[in-house]
C-alpha positions as CSV (number, residue, x, y, z in Angstrom):
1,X,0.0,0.0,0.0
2,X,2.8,2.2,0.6
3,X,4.6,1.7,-2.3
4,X,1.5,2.5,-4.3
5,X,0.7,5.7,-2.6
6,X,4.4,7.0,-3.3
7,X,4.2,6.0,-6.8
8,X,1.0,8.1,-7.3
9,X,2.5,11.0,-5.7
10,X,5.6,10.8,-7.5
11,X,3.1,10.7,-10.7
12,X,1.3,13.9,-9.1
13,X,4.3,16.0,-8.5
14,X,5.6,14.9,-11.9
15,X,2.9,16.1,-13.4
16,X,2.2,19.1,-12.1
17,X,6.0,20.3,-12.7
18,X,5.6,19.6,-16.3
19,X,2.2,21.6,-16.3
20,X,3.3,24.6,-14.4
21,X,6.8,24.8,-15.8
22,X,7.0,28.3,-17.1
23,X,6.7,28.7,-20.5
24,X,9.4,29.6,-23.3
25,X,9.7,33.0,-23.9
26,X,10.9,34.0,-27.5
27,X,14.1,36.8,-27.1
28,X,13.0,40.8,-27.5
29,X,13.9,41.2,-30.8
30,X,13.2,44.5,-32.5
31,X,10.9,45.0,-35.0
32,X,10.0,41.4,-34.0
33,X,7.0,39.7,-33.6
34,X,5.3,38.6,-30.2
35,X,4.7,39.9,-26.5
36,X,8.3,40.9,-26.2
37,X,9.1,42.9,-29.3
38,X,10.9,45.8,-28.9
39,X,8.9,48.6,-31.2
40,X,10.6,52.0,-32.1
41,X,8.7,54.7,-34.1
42,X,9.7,54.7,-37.3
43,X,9.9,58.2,-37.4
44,X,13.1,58.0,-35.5
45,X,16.2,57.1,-37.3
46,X,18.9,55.8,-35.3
47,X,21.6,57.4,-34.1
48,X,25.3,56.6,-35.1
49,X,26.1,55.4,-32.0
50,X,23.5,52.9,-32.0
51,X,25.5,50.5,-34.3
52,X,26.4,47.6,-34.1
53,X,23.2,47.1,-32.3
54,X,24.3,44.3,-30.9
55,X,26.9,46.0,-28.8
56,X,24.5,48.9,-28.0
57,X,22.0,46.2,-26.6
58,X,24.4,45.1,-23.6
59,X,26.5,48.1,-22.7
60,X,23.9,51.4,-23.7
61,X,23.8,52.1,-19.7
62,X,27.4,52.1,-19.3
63,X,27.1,55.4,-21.1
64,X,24.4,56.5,-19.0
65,X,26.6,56.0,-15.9
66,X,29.8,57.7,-17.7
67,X,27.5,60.6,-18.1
68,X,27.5,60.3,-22.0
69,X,24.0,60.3,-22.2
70,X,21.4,61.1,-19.6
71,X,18.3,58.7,-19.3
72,X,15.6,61.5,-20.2
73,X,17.4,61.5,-23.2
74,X,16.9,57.9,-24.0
75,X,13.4,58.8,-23.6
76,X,12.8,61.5,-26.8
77,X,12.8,57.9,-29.1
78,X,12.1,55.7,-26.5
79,X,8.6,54.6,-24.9
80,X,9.8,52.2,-21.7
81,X,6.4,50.3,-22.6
82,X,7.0,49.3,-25.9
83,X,10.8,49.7,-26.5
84,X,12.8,49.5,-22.9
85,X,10.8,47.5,-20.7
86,X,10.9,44.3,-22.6
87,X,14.0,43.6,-23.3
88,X,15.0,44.5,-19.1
89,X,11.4,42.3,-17.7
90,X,13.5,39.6,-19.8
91,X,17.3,39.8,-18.6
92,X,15.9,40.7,-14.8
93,X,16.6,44.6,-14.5
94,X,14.8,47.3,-13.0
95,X,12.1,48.4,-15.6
96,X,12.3,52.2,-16.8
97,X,9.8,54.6,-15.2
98,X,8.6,57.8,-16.6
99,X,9.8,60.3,-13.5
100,X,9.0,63.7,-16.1
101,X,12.7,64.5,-14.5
């Protein structure tokens, strides 16, 4: 009997990892499609220092802290919602919030 009970709950707890295992999450890509694409109006062109992307993508706040670039300035092109927010929800950083600094 005991062995049976302990095989169910084995099945149980088997089962409900598998069902409440968080689902995959497709990378913030922009221009991309799903939840967590990153959107920029068009109307915007890049700026030069914005390439490679790539690099941009992983080191754009070490600018803000050398003092290159203030974040209210990131936020003329930039709506946190649709084009900051994403991309840091999905590598665990603080979100962006709108102070009107």
């Amino acid at each position: 009997m005991r062995k049976v009970f302990l095989i169910i709950a084995v099945v149980v707890i088997v089962l409900l990892v598998v069902g409440f295992y968080p689902s995959w999450a497709e990378k913030p890509v922009k221009d991309g499609t799903g939840p967590l694409a990153v959107r920029i109006d068009a109307r915007y062109p890049a700026p030069e220092y914005h390439s490679p992307l790539d690099w941009w993508q992983t080191h754009h706040m070490d600018m803000v802290n050398r003092g290159d670039l203030a974040k209210t300035d990131c936020l003329y092109c930039h709506e946190p919602v649709k084009s900051c927010n994403n991309c840091h929800g999905y590598v665990g950083v603080d979100p962006i919030v709108e102070t009107g600094e």
